[in-house]
MILOSE-170633 format. One line per 4 residues: for each residue x, y, z of C-alpha. Coordinates in pm, whole numbers. Example, Ala and Ser with C-alpha at 12.3 -4.5 7.8 and 13.67 -1.06 7.14 Angstrom:
1230/-450/780 ~ 1367/-106/714
This chain:
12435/17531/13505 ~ 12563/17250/13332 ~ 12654/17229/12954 ~ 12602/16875/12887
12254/16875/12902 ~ 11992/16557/12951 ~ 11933/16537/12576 ~ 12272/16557/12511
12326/16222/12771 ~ 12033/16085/12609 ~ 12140/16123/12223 ~ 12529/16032/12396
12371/15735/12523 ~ 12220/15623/12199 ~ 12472/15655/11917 ~ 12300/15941/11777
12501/16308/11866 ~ 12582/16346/11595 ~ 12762/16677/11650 ~ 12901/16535/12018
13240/16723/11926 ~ 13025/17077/12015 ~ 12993/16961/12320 ~ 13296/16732/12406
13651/16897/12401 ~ 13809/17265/12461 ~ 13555/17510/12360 ~ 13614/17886/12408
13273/18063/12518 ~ 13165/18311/12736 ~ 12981/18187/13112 ~ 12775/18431/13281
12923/18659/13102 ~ 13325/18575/13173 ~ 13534/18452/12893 ~ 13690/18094/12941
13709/17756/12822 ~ 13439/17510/12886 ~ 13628/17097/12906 ~ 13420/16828/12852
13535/16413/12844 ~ 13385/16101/12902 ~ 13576/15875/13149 ~ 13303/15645/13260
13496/15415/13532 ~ 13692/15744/13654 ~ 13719/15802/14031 ~ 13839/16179/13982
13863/16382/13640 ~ 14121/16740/13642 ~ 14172/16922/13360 ~ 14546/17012/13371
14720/17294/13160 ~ 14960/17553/13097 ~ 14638/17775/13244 ~ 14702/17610/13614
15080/17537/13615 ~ 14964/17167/13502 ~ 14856/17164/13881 ~ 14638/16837/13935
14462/16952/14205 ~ 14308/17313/14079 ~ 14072/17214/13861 ~ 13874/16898/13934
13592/16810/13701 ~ 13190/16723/13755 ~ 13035/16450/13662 ~ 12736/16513/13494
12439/16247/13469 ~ 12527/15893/13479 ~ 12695/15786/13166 ~ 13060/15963/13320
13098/16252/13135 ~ 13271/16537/13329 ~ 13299/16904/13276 ~ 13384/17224/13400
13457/17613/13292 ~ 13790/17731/13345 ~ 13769/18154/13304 ~ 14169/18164/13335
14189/17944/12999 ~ 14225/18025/12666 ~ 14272/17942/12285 ~ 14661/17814/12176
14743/17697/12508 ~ 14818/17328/12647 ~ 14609/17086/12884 ~ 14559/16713/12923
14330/16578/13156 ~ 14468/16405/13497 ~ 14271/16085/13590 ~ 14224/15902/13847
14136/15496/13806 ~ 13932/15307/14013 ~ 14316/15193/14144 ~ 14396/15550/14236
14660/15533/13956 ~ 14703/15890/13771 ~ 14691/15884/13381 ~ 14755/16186/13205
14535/16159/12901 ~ 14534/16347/12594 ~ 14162/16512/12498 ~ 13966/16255/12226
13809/16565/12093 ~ 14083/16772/12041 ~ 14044/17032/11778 ~ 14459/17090/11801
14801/16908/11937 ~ 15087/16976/12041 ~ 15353/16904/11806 ~ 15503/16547/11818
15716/16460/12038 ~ 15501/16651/12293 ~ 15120/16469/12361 ~ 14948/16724/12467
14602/16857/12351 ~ 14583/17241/12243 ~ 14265/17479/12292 ~ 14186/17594/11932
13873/17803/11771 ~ 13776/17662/11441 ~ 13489/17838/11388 ~ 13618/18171/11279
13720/18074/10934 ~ 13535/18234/10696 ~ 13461/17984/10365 ~ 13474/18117/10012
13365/17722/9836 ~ 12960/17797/9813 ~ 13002/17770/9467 ~ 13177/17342/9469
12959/17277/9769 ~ 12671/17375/9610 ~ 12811/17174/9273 ~ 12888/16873/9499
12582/16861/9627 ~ 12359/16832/9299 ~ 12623/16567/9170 ~ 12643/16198/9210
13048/16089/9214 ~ 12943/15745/9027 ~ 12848/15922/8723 ~ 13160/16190/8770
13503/16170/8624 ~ 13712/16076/8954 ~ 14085/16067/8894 ~ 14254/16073/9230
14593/16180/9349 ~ 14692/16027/9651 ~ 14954/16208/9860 ~ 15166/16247/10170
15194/16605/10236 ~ 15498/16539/10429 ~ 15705/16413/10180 ~ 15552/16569/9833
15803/16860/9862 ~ 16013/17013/10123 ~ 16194/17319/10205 ~ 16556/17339/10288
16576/17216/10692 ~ 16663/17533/10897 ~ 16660/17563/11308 ~ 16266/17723/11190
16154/17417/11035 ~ 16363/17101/11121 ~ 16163/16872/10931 ~ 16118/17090/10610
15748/17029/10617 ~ 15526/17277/10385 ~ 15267/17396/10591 ~ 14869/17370/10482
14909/17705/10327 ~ 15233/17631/10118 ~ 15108/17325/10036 ~ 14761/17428/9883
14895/17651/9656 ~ 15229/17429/9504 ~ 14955/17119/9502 ~ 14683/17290/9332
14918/17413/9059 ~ 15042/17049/9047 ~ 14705/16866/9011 ~ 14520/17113/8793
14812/17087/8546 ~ 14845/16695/8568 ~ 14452/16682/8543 ~ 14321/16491/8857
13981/16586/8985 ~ 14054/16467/9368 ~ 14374/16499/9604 ~ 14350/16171/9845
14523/16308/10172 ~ 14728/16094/10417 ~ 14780/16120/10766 ~ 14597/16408/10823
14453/16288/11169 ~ 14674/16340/11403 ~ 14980/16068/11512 ~ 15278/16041/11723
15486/15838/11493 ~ 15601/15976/11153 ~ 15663/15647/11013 ~ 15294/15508/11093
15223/15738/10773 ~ 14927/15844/10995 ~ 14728/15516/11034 ~ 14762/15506/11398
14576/15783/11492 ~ 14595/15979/11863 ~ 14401/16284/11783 ~ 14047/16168/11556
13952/16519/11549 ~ 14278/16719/11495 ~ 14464/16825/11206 ~ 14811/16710/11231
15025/17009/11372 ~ 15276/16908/11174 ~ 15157/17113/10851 ~ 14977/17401/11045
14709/17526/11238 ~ 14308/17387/11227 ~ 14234/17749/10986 ~ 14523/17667/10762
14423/17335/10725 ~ 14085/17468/10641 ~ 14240/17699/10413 ~ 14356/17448/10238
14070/17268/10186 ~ 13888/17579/10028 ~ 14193/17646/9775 ~ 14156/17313/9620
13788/17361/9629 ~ 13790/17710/9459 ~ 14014/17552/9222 ~ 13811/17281/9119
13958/17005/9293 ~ 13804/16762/9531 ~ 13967/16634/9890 ~ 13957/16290/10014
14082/16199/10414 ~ 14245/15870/10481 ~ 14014/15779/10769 ~ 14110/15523/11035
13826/15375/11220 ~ 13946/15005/11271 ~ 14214/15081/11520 ~ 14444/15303/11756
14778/15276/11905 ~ 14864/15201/12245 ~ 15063/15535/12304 ~ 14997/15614/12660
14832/15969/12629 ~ 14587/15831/12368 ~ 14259/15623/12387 ~ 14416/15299/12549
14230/15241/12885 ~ 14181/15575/12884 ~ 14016/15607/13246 ~ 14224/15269/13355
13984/15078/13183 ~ 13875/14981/12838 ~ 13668/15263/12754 ~ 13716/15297/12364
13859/14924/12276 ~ 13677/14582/12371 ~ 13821/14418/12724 ~ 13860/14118/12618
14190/14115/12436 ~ 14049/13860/12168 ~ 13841/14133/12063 ~ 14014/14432/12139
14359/14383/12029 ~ 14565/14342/11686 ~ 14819/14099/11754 ~ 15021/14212/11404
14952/14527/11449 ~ 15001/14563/11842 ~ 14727/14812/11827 ~ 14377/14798/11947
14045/14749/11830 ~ 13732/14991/11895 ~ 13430/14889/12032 ~ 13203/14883/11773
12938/14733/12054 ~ 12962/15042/12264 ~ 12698/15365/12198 ~ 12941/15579/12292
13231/15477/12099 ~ 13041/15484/11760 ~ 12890/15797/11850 ~ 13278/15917/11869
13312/15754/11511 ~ 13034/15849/11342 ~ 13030/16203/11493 ~ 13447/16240/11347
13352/16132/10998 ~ 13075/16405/11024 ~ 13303/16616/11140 ~ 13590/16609/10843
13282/16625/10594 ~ 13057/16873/10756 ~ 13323/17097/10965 ~ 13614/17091/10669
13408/17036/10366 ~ 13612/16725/10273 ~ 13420/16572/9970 ~ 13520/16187/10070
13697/15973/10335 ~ 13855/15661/10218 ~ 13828/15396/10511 ~ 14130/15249/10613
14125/14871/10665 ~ 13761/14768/10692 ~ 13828/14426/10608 ~ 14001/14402/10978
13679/14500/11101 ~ 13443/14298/10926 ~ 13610/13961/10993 ~ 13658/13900/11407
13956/13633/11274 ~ 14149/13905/11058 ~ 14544/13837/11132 ~ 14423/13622/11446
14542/13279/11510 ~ 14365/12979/11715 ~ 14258/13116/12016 ~ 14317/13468/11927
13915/13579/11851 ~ 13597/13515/11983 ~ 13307/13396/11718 ~ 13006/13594/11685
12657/13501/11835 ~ 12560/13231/11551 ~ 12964/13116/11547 ~ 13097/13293/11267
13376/13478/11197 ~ 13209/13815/11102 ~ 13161/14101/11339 ~ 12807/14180/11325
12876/14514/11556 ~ 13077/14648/11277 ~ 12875/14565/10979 ~ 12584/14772/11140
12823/15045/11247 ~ 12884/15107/10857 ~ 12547/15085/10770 ~ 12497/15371/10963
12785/15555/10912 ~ 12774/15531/10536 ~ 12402/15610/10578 ~ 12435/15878/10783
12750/16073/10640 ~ 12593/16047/10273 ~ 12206/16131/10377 ~ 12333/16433/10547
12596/16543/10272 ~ 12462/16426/9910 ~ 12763/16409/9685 ~ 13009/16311/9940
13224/15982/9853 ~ 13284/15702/10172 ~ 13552/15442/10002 ~ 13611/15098/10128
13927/14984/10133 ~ 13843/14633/10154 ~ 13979/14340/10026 ~ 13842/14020/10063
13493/13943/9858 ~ 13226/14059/10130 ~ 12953/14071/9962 ~ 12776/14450/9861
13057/14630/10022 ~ 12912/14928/9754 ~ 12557/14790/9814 ~ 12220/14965/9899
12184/14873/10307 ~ 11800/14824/10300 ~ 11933/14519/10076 ~ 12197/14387/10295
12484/14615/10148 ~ 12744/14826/10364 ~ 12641/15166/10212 ~ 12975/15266/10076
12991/15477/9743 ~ 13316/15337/9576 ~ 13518/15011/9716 ~ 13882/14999/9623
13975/14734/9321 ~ 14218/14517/9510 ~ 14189/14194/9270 ~ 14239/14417/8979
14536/14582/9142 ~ 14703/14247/9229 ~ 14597/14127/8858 ~ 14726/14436/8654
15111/14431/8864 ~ 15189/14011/8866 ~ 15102/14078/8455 ~ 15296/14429/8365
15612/14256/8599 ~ 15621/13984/8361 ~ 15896/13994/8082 ~ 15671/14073/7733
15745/13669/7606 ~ 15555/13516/7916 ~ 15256/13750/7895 ~ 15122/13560/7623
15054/13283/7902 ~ 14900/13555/8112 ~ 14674/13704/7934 ~ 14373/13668/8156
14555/13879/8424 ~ 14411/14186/8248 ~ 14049/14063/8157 ~ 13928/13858/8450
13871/14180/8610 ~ 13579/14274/8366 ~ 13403/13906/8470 ~ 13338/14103/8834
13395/14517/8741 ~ 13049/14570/8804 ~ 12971/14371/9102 ~ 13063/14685/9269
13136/15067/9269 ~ 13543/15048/9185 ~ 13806/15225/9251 ~ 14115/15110/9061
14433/15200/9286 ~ 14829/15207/9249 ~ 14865/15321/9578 ~ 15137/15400/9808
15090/15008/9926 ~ 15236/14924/9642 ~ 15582/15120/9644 ~ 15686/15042/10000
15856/14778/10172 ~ 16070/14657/9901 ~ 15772/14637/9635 ~ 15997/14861/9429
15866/15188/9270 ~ 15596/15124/9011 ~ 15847/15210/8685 ~ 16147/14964/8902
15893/14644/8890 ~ 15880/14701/8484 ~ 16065/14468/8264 ~ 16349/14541/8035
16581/14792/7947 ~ 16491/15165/8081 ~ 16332/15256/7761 ~ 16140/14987/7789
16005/15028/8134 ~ 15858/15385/8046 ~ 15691/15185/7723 ~ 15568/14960/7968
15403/15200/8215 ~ 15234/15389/7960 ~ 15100/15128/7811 ~ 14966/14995/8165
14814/15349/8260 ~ 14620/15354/7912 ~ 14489/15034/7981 ~ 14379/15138/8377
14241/15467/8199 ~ 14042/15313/7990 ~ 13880/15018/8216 ~ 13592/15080/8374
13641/15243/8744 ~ 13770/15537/8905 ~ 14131/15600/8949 ~ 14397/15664/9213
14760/15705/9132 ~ 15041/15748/9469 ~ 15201/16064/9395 ~ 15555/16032/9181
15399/15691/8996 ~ 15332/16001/8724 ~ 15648/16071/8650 ~ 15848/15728/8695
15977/15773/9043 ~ 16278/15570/9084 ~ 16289/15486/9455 ~ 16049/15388/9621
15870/15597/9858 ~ 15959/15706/10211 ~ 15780/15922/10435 ~ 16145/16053/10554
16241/16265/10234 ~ 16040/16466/9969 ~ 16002/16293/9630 ~ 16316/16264/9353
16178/16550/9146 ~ 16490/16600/8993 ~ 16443/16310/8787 ~ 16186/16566/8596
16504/16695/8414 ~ 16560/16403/8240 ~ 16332/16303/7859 ~ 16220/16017/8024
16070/16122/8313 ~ 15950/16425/8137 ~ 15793/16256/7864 ~ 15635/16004/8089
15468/16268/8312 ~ 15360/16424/7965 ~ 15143/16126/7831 ~ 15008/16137/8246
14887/16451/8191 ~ 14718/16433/7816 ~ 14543/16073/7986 ~ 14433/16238/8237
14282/16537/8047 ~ 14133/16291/7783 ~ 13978/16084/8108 ~ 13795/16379/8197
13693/16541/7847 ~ 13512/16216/7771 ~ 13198/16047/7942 ~ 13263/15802/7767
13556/15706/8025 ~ 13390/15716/8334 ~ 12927/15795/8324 ~ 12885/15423/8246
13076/15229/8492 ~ 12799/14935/8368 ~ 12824/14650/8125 ~ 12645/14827/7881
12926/15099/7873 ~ 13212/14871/7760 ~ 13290/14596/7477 ~ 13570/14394/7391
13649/14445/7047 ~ 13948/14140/7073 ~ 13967/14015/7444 ~ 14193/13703/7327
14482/13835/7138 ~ 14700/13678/7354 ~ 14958/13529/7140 ~ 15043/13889/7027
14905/14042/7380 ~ 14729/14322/7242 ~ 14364/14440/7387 ~ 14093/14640/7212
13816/14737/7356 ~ 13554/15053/7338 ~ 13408/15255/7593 ~ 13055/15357/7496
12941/15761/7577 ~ 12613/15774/7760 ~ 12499/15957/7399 ~ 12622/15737/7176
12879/16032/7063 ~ 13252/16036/7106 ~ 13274/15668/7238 ~ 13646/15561/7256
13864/15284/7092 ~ 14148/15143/7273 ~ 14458/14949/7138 ~ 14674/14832/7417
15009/14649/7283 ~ 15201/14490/7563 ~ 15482/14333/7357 ~ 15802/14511/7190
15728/14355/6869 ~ 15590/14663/6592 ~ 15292/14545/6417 ~ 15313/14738/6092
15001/14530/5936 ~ 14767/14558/6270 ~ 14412/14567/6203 ~ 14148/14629/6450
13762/14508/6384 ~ 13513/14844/6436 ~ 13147/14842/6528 ~ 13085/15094/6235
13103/15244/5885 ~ 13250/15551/6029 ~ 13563/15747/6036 ~ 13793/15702/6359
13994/16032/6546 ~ 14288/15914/6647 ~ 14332/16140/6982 ~ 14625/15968/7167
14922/15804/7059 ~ 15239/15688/7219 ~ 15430/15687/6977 ~ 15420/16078/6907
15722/16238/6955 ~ 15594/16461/7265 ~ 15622/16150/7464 ~ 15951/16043/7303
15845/15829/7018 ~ 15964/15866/6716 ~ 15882/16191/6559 ~ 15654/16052/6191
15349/16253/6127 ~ 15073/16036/6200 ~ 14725/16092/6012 ~ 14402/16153/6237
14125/15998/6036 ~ 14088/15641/5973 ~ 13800/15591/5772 ~ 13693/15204/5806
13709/14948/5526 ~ 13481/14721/5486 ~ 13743/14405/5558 ~ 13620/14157/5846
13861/14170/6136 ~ 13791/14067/6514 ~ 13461/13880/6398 ~ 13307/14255/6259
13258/14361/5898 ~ 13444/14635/5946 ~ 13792/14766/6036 ~ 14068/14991/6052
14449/14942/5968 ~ 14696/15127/6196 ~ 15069/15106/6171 ~ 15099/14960/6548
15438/15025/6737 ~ 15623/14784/7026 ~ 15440/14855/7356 ~ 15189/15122/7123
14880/15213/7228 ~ 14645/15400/7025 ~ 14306/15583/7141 ~ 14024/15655/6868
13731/15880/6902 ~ 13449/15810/6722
């Protein structure tokens, strides 16, 4: 009997098993009637395939493989095997050289510095989410408040080091339960997870991936990192995977010329090969290899209920030239620069994953201006649901870095983003990008005095809150993080005893809150959701602007002052003869303002202002922002 049947070499053969990781791996079962492990693994230019373990005293020679069909996969049932326990597979190249490989279909690793692959069941966990999954699936994210939390489990918290736990890690467990409390408080609707995947290298942050389809051992077991999955869920929160499809490292046990040739990368090195990143590139040409990748998002989404996977890099995969000199790449068919293997491989993937899974979120980070990265694919588009804002990003920090008196000269840093917000499904990120490698932490690249940097970075979060996109903060950019971020050491939470830091993390948390309470803020992404009330107030640098409610009730006014100077005399033109809430002020003493009673209704006069016949005065503050309901 064999257990990798014709279809399954057929569908193997064609891009389409889509649930290949049932078949390829470690997978406990029962064989005429004997309890074992069946192996599977594709090594196409193999001479000899062994499955090696702690089973057979890693003994080369006691377990060779079968090849099955003609497309070089190899399996075999091994009754003496069994779940937690190490293998690797031993193979032999067409040069009789002996590579001991790690298994691409892992469910489990061995913990770093050890490569080895570990036999886990994953099936046994018993789910308690019906009720989001059943949510997710009626719901479509772009009309959804999405306020995402990006984090590095790793280095969120830690426990005291002990000779138990060297590295201080929380496990999955731990973690869900100290993260859940964190984000339902602060009022994010998604955690984004990195470096889930498993890696070798701690300080790749987990974007050079070893193990596609194994939960970093780091945190936990496969179940506990399942577990934590369904805590968020049953606590309302969503869970987005870094994803990492445009490369892998060159670690020996891993997917480099895996059977002594170049199985999962291109051969030529002009193709296969990151010359920045001294990585390598898959082949996106290959049936095979995007069955792998297609079958692993799948996987995450269908196996671990993740509700998203954010795409790592996919600009390095569009362009065959990305970080490549003269000489370096190989044009396409017609002699261009794009690779046309890739494009189609996220046609289907984003296809695929969302036509099977309605409700689930595939993110682009991409950042160059391909054209319908968000874009339906019968009309040339990539498929994905959201795209991350990168021009926006870069826009937003070169202006809120500036000292107050040169923003004036700037001021269409912060509205030539609304010229192309609608070209495509945003996603406005501060990520962890942008508080690494001597960026500085996002409060450190403020201007002025400290007082004035936590001014500064409220103002700039009111203003990302209220533009149209979804949102993504890098944990500790809520509470003014100091340092910037390393992977090596848990974030400087003790800053949290300190007014400024607490108050800063305070006016987070009631923006975040207000984000979600309102449609307003996120249902109509569109044109026809947003206005400028002033877009040109640049010689005071202050920006109004409403965002309309899909109802036409409780649309939202937004006064955004990025100077010091107090504006005692501000008025601000209004679309209506109506009274205006005022539901969020900076100024309030909760976030350290001063401590004045403000009033809550404005009722507007009929005094032109801003090119309307109506307006409303406000007593404006230095770096103020006010937020109206109406």
């Amino acid at each position: 009997m064999t257990r990798f049947g014709d279809l399954d070499q057929y569908l193997f053969g064609n891009a389409t098993h889509y649930e290949i990781y049932k078949k390829m791996g470690a997978h406990p079962e029962k064989f005429n009637g004997v309890k074992g492990v069946w192996f599977t693994v594709w090594a196409p230019n193999a001479r000899q395939v062994s499955v090696i373990g702690e089973f057979n005293e890693w003994d080369e020679k006691a377990d060779e493989m079968k090849k099955v069909g003609d497309d070089g996969v190899y399996e075999l049932f091994i009754s003496k095997a069994k779940s937690g326990q190490l293998y690797k597979y031993c193979i032999t190249s067409q040069k009789g050289e002996l590579l001991y490989k790690a298994d691409p279909y892992a469910f489990s690793a061995e913990l770093r510095p050890g490569t080895a692959s570990m036999i886990a069941d994953i099936e046994s966990y018993k789910w308690k989410d019906a009720a989001w999954m059943t949510h997710r699936e009626k719901s479509d994210p772009q009309k959804l408040a999405v306020s995402v939390y990006e984090v590095h489990p790793g280095s969120w918290k830690k426990h005291p080091q002990s000779e138990e736990n060297p590295d201080g890690f929380y496990d999955y467990e731990y973690f869900a339960e100290s993260l859940t409390e964190y984000v339902r408080d602060m009022g994010y609707t998604h955690v984004e997870l990195m470096g889930i995947a498993e890696h070798p290298f701690d300080g790749s942050w987990g974007y050079q991936v070893t193990g596609y389809y194994a939960p970093t051992s780091r945190y936990g077991t496969p179940q506990q990192f399942k577990y934590l999955v369904d805590y968020l869920h049953r606590n309302h929160i969503g869970v987005i995977l870094d994803w990492v499809p445009a490369h892998f490292p060159k670690d020996a046990h891993g997917l480099t010329d895996f059977d002594g040739s170049a199985v999962y990368e291109y051969a030529d090195p002009r193709q296969g090969e990151h010359p920045e990143w001294g990585t390598k590139i898959f082949n996106y040409g290959s049936p095979e290899v995007k069955n792998f990748m297609l079958a692993n998002a799948l996987f995450w989404v269908e196996e671990y209920h993740v509700d998203g996977l954010r795409v790592d890099a996919v600009a390095s995969m569009l362009y065959l030239d990305y970080g490549k000199k003269e000489g370096q790449w190989v044009p396409n068919k017609n002699g261009g620069n794009q690779n046309l293997e890739a494009v189609e491989f996220f046609k289907h993937l984003n296809s695929l994953v969302t036509g099977r899974n309605k409700g689930v979120m595939m993110i682009a980070e991409e950042s160059t201006t391909w054209p319908k990265v968000t874009g339906d694919v019968h009309d040339g588009g990539l498929g994905f649901t959201f795209k991350w804002n990168m021009g926006w990003m870069h826009d937003f920090l070169d202006y809120m870095k500036l000292d107050p008196y040169f923003r004036k000269f700037n001021h269409n840093k912060m509205t030539f983003s609304l010229t192309y917000a609608y070209g495509e499904h945003y996603v406005l990120v501060l990520s962890h990008d942008e508080v690494v490698h001597l960026k500085k932490s996002m409060l450190e690249k403020m201007p002025g005095e400290p007082e004035d940097k936590f001014k500064n970075l409220m103002a700039g979060y009111s203003f990302m809150i209220g533009h149209p996109g979804k949102k993504l903060l890098f944990m500790g950019q809520d509470f003014g993080q100091l340092r910037e971020w390393s992977e090596e050491r848990e974030l400087d939470w003790y800053l949290l005893s300190e007014k400024l830091h607490e108050h800063l993390q305070a006016y987070v948390r009631d923006l975040l809150h207000l984000y979600k309470k309102y449609p307003a803020l996120y249902a109509e992404d569109i044109p026809e959701g947003f206005e400028w009330i002033n877009a040109d107030d640049c010689d005071r640098s202050i920006y109004s602007f409403i965002r309309k409610s899909p109802t036409g009730r409780n649309n939202i006014l937004f006064i955004c002052n990025f100077t010091p100077v107090h504006r005692p005399d501000y008025r601000v033109g209004v679309p209506k003869d109506k009274s205006y809430r005022l539901i969020l002020d900076n100024s309030d003493s909760k976030y350290g303002g001063e401590s004045k009673e403000r009033k809550s209704i404005y009722r507007a006069a009929k005094k032109e202002c801003d090119g309307r016949k109506f307006s409303i005065g406000y007593d404006l503050p230095g770096f103020g922002v006010a937020v109206f309901r109406f």
